[in-house]
N, C-alpha and C positions, 0 to 999 in steps of 0.2 A: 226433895225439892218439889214446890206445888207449881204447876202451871197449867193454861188454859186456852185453847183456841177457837176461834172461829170462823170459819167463811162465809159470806152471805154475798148474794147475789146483786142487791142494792133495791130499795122501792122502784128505782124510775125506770132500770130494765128488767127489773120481774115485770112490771107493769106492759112493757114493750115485747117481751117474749125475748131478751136479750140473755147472754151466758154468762158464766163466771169465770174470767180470766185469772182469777188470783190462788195461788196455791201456801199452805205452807209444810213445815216439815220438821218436825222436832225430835230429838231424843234425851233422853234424863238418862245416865251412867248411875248408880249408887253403890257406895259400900259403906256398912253400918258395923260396927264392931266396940264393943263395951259402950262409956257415955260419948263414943265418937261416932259420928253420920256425915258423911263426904260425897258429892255431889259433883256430877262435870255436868254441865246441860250445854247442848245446842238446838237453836233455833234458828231457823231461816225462813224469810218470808217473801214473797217476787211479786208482783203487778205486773201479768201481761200486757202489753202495750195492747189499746185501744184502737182499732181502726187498722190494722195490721193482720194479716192472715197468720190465725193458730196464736195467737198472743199467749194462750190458755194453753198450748204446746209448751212454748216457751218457760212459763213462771215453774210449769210443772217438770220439765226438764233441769232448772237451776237449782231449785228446792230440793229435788232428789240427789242430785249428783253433790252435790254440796254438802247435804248432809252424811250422803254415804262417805265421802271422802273423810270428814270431820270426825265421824264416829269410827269409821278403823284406824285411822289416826290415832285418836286417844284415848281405845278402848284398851283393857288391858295395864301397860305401863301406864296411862296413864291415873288407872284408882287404883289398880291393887299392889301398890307397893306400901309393903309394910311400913314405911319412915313414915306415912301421913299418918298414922294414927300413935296413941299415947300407951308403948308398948313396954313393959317395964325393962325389957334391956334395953331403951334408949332413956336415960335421968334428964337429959334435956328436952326441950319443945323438938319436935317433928317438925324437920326442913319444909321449907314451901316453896313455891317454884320461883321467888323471888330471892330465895338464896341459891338458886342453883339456876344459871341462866342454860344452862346444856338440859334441864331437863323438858320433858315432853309436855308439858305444860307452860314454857314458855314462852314468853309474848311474840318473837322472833316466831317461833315454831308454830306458833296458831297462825300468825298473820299468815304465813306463808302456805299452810294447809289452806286458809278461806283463798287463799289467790290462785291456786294449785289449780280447787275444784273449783270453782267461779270460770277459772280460764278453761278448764275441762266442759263446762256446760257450755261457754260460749263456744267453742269448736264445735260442738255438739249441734247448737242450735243453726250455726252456719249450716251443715250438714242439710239439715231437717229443711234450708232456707234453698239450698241449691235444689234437693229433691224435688218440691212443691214449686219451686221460681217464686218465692216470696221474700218478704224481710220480718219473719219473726223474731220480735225483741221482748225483751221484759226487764224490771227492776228489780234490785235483790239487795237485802236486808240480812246480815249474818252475825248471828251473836254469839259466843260461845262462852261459857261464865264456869269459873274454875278456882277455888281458895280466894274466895273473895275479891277477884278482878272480873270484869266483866271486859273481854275482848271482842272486837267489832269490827264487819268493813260491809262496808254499802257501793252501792251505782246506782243511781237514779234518784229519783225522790219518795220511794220509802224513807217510812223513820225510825227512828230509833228514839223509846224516851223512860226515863226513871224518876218515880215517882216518890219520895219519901214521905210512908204513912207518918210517921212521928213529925219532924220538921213542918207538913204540909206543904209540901213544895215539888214542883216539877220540872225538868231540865228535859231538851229537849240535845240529846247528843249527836246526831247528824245534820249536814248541812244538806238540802235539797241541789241537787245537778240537774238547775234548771236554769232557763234561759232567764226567767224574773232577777231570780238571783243573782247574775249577771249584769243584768241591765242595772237591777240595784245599789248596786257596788260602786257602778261607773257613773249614776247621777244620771241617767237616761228615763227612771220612773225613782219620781218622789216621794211616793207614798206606797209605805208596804199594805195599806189595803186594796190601794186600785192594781196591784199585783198580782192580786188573786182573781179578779174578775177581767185582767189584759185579754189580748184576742192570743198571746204567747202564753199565758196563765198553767197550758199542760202540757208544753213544748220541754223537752229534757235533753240534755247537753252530753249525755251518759246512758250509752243503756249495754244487755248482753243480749249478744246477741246480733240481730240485723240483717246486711247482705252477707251472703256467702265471699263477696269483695271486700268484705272490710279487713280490720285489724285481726291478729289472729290472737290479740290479746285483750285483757281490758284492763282500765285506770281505774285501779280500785283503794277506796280514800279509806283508811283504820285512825280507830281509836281504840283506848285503854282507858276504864277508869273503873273508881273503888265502886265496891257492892255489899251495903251492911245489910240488915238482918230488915231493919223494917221497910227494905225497898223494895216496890213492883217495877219489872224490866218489861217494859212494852215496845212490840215490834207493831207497826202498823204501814196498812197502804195508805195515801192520799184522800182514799174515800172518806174516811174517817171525817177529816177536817174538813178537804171543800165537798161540803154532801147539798147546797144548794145548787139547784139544778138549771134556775133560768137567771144566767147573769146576764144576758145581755141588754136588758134597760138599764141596769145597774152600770155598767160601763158606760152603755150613750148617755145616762146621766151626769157621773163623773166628768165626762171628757167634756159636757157643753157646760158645767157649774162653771161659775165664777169664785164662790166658795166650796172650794170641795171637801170643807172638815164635815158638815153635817150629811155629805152624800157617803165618807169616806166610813162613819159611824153607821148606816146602816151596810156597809157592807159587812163591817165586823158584825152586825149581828144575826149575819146569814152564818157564819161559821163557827166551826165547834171549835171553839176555846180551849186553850191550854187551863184555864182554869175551872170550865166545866168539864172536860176531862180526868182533870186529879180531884173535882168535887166526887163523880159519878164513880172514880176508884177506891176512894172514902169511907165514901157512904155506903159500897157493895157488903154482902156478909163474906165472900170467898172470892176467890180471880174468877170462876165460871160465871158467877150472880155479875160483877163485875166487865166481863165480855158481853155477856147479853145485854145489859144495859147501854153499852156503850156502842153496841150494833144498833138497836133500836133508836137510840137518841140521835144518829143520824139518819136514820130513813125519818124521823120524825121530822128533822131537818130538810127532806126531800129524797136523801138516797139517791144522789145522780148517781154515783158508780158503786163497784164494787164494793165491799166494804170488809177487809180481814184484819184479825188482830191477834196477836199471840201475849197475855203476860204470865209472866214465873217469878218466884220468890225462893229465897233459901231461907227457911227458920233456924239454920244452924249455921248463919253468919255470923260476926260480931257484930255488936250491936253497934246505930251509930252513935259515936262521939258525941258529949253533951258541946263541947268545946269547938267543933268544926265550923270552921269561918267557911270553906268550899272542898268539896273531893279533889282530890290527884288525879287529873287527867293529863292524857296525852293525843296528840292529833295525827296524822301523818299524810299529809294531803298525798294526793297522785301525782307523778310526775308532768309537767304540761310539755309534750311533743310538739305542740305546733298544730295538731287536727283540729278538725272543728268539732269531733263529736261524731254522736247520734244524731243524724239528721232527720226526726221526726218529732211525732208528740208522743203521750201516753195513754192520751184519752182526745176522745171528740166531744164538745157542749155542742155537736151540730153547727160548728161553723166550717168553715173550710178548711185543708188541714194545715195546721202551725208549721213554720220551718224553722228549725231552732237553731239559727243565726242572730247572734245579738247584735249584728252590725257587718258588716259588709266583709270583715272579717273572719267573723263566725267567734261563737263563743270560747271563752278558755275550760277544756277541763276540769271540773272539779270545781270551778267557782270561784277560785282562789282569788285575793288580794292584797295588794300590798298595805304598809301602814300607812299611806297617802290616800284610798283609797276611803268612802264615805261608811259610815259604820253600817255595819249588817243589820235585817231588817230583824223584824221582831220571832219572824220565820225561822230562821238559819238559828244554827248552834253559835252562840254569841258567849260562851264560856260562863253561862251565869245561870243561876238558880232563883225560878220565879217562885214566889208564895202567894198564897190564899188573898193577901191584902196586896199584891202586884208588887213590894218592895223585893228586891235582888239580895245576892251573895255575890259580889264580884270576882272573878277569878286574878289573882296578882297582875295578869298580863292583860287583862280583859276580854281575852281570846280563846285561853287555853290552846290554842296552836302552835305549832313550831316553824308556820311557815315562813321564806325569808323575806328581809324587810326590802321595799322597795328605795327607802331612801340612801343615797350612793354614799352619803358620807358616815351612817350606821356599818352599810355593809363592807366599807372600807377599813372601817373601825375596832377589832376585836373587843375592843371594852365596851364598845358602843352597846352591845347585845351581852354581855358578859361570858362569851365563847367565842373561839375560834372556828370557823367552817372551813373546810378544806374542797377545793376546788374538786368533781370526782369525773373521770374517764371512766364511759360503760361501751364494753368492749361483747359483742354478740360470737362465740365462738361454734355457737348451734341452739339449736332452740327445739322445743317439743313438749310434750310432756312424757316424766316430770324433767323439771330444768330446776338448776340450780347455781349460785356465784362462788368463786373465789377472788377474794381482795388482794390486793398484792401492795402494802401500803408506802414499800419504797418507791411505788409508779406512782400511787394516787389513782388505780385505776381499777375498776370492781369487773371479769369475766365472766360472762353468760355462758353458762356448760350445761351442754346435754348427758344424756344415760350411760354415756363412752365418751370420755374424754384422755388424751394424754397429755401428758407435762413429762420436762425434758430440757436436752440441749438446744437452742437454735442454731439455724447457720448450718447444719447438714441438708441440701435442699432435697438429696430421694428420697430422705427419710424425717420431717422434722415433724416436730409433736405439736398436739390441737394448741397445748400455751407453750411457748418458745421463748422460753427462759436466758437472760442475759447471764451468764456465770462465768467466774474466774475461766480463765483457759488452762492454768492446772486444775481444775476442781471436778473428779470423778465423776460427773453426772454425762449420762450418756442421753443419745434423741429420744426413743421412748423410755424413758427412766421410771413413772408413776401411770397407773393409768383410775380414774374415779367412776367408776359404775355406779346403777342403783340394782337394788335386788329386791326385784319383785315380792318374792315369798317373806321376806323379812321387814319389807318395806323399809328399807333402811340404805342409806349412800356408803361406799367403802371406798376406801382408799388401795390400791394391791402395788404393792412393789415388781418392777420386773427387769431390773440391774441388777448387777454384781455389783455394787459398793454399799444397794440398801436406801431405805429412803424413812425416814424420822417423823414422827407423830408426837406432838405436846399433848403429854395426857395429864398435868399438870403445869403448875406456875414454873417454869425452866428445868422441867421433868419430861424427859423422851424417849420414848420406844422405838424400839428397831423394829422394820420389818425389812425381810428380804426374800428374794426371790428363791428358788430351788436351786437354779441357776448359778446365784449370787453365791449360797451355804456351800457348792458342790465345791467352787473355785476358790472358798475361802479356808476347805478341808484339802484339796488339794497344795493349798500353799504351807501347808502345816499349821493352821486355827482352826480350832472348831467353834463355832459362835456357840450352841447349844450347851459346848461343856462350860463356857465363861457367862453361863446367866442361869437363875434359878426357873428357869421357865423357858418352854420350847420359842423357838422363834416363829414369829406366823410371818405369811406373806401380804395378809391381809388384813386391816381394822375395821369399824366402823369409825365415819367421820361424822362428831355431832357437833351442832351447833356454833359459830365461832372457833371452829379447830383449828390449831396450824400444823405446817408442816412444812419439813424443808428437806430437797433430795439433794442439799450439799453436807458437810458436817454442821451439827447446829452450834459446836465451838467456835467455827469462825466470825470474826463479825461481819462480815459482809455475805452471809451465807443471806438469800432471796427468802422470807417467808410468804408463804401463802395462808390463807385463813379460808376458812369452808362455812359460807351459808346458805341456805334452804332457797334465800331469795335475792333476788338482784337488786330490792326494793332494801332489805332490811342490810343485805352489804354497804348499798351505796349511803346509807343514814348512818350508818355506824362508822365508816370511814369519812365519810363529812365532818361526822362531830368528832373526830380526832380519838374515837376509843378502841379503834383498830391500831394495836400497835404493832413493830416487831419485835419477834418472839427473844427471848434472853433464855442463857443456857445455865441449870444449876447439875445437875445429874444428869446418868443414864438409867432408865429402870432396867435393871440385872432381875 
C-alpha cells in the first residue's frame, strides 16, 4: 500500500513565529504471498484547536493513542490468516470480512476499536486538561482501509476525501461538526460561501478533548464505503481548504451587498476547491509529488493555518467498475443527547473567540438533519460524487445516510422508509474503558457493560447480578449465573460460567456450547452424569465472546429462554437492534 504525509506549519504563522498544532499517525500492516499482497492501513489525523493551551498536546495525544489501539487491534488475526490468501487447499475465493461479520476486520469491530481509542485519548486529554487548568481539545480524522472497504470516524471538521484517478472525480466523505453547518441546515446563512468567511466560520460543535468537566465520552460520527484500485484516500486538516488568511473585508463586504452573488464568487475564489484539489492529485507523478504540491498550493493561497495531509492507495484493489453509477456507502451519525458540544473554536482569524452556539440553544451534535431540513451545503458530505466538469453521481437516497427522517408520518410509516426501526432503551450498567453492550432484544433494550459484569437471576436483593434477568421461576438460573470479563493479555471479551446448571453460547445458526463452572461438573458427577463423558471435547468454563454472540443461561430449547447478544459497542448494538437484525436466538443442536 503506497502512502504519504505531511505536516506543515502554514505561511502566515511560520511568518508569526507561530507552532504546529497538527499531528498525524499512520501505520500500513502487509502480507504478500504468491500473486497475492494484502494490506490493512490505518490513518489518523487531529487539528489541535487554535487559541487553547497545548492544542498540539492534544492532536498528538489522539493520533497516537488511536493509532496504537487500531494497530494491536488488527495486528496479527487480523493479516495473517491463511483464508485471505489463494492457497491451494481452499478451491474456493478466500473469505472476506463481509462474509464473516464475527471477524476482526469487521465493520462493527473497527467502528468500535476507533471509539475505544478516540474515547481513551479523550480521557487522556481531560487529564493533561485538569493538570495544566486548561481546555485542550483537538479534531480527529480516522481511517482504517481493509479488503477493499475503507472504514472511518471523525469529530470536528477534519476531512476525509477520495479521489478517483480513472472516473476524475472527488467525494468528499465527512461532514464538518461545525457550527456553519448547522446554521446551514436551519436556513440561518444562505449561502455556503459567506459560511466560510462568518465570524462562526471555525467555531466546531464536536471536538476531544476540552475540560477536564466535560463528557467522559465523545460523539463519534462513522462511515463505510468501497475503495478500488484507482482511488487516493485523503485525510486532511481545514488548512487545506480555508488557507486565505484575511476574510474580514470579505464578510463586511458580503453583509453590506445588496447583491451578494458577485461578492459570494470572490469568496470561492480565496479557497481551495475540490476540484483543484483532485486537479493537483492528477497531475502529481506519486502521493508524496502529490502532498507537496497540495501543501504548497495553499500557502500560495496565503497559509492562514496549519496545513497536514495524509494520502494512500492500494494497487492491489479491484479495479473500479466500468458500470458504477455511485460506491456503497454507509453513514452512522452520533447519537444526539441533548449537549451543546464543544464550546469553542478551532482556530482564531484574530477575531474575538467564536462560541459555537447556533442559537440560543446550542448547536445539535453532529450536524445532523432531518428531511425537512434545507439541503446541505456544498461543504458537507451530500452523498454525491463531484467531477472535473462539476456534473454529480447521485447517491439513490441523495444522502447516503441512515439518519431518521423528521417527517412524523414517514416515521410512523414502515413502508414509508422501506424498514422497520425499533424503538431502543440504552441502559448504562458501568462504564470505563474498555466497555462494551449486550442487547436483549425481547426488552428492546441495548446494556453498557464494564470489564466485570454479572448476569443472573433478579429479585435476590443481597445478591443480584450487574443484568438482572426476568426468568421463568422454575428455570435453573441462579443470581450470579454468567460473569463477562475482558482479558488484557489476549485482548479479547469472555463469557465464564459460574452455576451448576451451565450457561450456553451460539457458536453457530441454532448451534450451542456448554460451558460450566467446576462447581457446576463436580455436582453434575455427583448426581451420577459426567458431562465430559457425554461430549467429544472437555467442557470449558469459559469462551470467547465475538461479535454479535448470543447467549442464554436458561436451556436454549425453551422458547421463552432470554437471549442476550454481545457487542464491542453500545453504538453498533443500539443500530443493529433498531434495524431489527438483532434477533432471538433459535435452537438446532448441542455441540457434543
Amino acid at each position: 500500500m503506497e502512502h504519504a504525509s505531511s505536516v506543515d506549519v502554514g505561511a502566515r504563522k511560520r511568518g508569526s513565529g507561530g507552532i504546529n498544532e497538527d499531528s498525524v499517525a499512520t501505520t500500513v500492516l502487509e502480507n504478500h504471498h504468491r500473486e497475492t499482497g494484502r494490506s490493512v492501513g490505518v490513518f489518523v489525523l487531529a487539528d489541535g484547536v487554535g487559541g487553547e493551551a497545548s492544542g498540539d498536546v492534544a492532536s498528538f495525544l489522539v493520533t497516537s493513542i488511536v493509532r496504537k489501539r487500531l494497530t494491536e487491534r488488527l495486528q496479527g488475526s487480523a493479516t495473517d490468516v491463511l483464508e485471505r490468501f489463494g492457497i491451494d487447499a481452499y478451491p474456493a475465493d478466500p473469505p472476506t470480512v463481509d462474509e464473516d461479520p464475527r471477524a476482526v476486520l469487521s465493520e462493527g469491530r473497527i467502528r468500535s476499536a476507533i471509539k475505544d481509542g478516540v474515547d481513551a485519548a479523550h480521557r487522556k486529554i481531560q487529564e493533561y486538561a485538569s493538570a495544566i487548568g486548561g481546555q485542550p481539545a483537538t479534531t480527529v480524522v480516522v481511517a482504517v482501509y481493509a479488503d477493499g472497504k475503507l472504514h472511518y470516524g471523525w469529530v470536528g471538521d477534519s476531512r476525509l476525501y477520495v479521489v478517483n484517478t480513472k472516473r476524475g472525480t472527488i467525494r468528499q466523505l465527512t461532514e464538518d461538526h461545525a457550527v456553519t453547518n448547522v446554521r446551514l441546515k436551519r436556513g440561518e446563512i444562505e449561502d455556503e460561501a459567506y459560511a466560510r468567511v462568518h465570524e462562526d466560520a471555525t467555531a466546531i460543535t464536536n471536538a476531544v478533548g476540552g475540560s477536564s468537566a466535560g463528557k467522559p465520552s465523545v460523539d463519534v460520527e462513522f462511515g463505510t464505503t468501497d475503495v478500488f484500485r484507482e482511488d487516493v484516500i485523503m485525510l486532511t486538516s481545514d488548512g487545506l481548504v480555508d488557507a486565505y488568511p484575511d476574510v474580514r473585508p470579505l464578510r463586511r463586504e458580503y453583509e453590506r451587498a445588496e447583491d451578494t452573488d458577485p461578492v459570494c464568487e470572490k469568496i470561492r475564489d480565496t479557497l481551495v476547491t475540490e476540484d483543484e484539489i483532485m486537479e493537483l492529485v492528477l497531475g502529481a507523478e506519486d502521493l508524496h509529488g502529490a502532498v507537496t504540491d497540495l501543501v504548497a498550493f495553499a500557502n500560495e493561497r496565503g497559509g492562514k493555518d496549519n496545513i497536514s495531509i495524509t494520502l494512500a492507495r492500494d494497487p492491489n484493489a479491484r479495479p473500479t467498475p466500468e458500470s458504477m453509477v455511485s460506491r456503497a456507502e454507509t453513514v452512522i451519525e452520533p447519537a444526539d443527547d441533548g449537549s451543546e458540544g464543544y464550546d469553542g473554536s478551532d482556530d482564531s482569524d484574530g477575531n474575538d473567540s467564536t462560541q459555537a452556539d447556533a442559537s440560543s440553544d446550542g448547536p445539535e451534535p453532529g450536524g445532523s438533519a432531518g428531511d425537512d431540513s434545507p439541503d446541505p451545503p456544498a461543504s458537507a458530505s451530500t452523498g454525491q460524487e463531484t467531477n472535473a466538469t462539476g456534473a454529480t453521481d447521485a447517491e439513490p437516497d441523495g444522502t447516503g445516510s441512515t439518519g431518521e427522517s423528521d417527517d412524523p408520518e414517514s416515521a410512523a410509516d414502515p413502508d414509508a422508509s422501506g424498514s422497520q426501526a425499533h424503538d431502543v432503551d440504552v441502559v448504562s450498567l458501568g462504564s470505563g474503558s474498555p466497555s462494551a453492550a449486550l442487547a436483549v432484544p425481547s426488552e428492546g433494550t441495548v446494556y453498557e457493560i464494564a470489564a466485570d459484569t454479572t448476569v443472573g437471576r433478579g429479585g435476590e436483593s443481597d445478591q443480584d447480578p450487574d443484568l438482572a434477568l426476568d426468568v421463568a421461576t422454575d428455570a435453573h438460573v441462579e443470581p450470579v449465573h454468567a460473569r463477562i470479563t475482558f482479558d488484557e493479555s489476549g485482548q479479547e471479551w469472555q463469557i465464564t460460567d459460574r452455576s451448576s446448571s451451565g450457561t450456553h453460547v451460539e457458536v453457530g445458526d441454532g448451534e450451542w456450547l456448554l460451558l460450566l463452572s467446576e462447581e457446576g461438573l463436580e455436582r453434575h458427577r455427583e448426581s451420577g452424569f459426567d458431562p465430559d463423558a457425554a461430549t467429544e471435547r472437555s467442557i470449558e468454563q469459559s469462551t470467547a465472546l465475538e461479535e454479535g454472540a448470543a447467549f442464554v443461561v436458561e436451556d436454549p430449547r425453551e422458547d421463552d429462554a432470554i437471549t442476550c447478544r454481545f457487542f464491542t459497542s453500545v453504538e453498533l448494538a443500539r443500530e443493529r437492534l433498531a434495524d431489527g437484525s438483532v434477533r432471538e436466538a433459535g435452537f438446532e443442536r448441542f455441540v457434543l
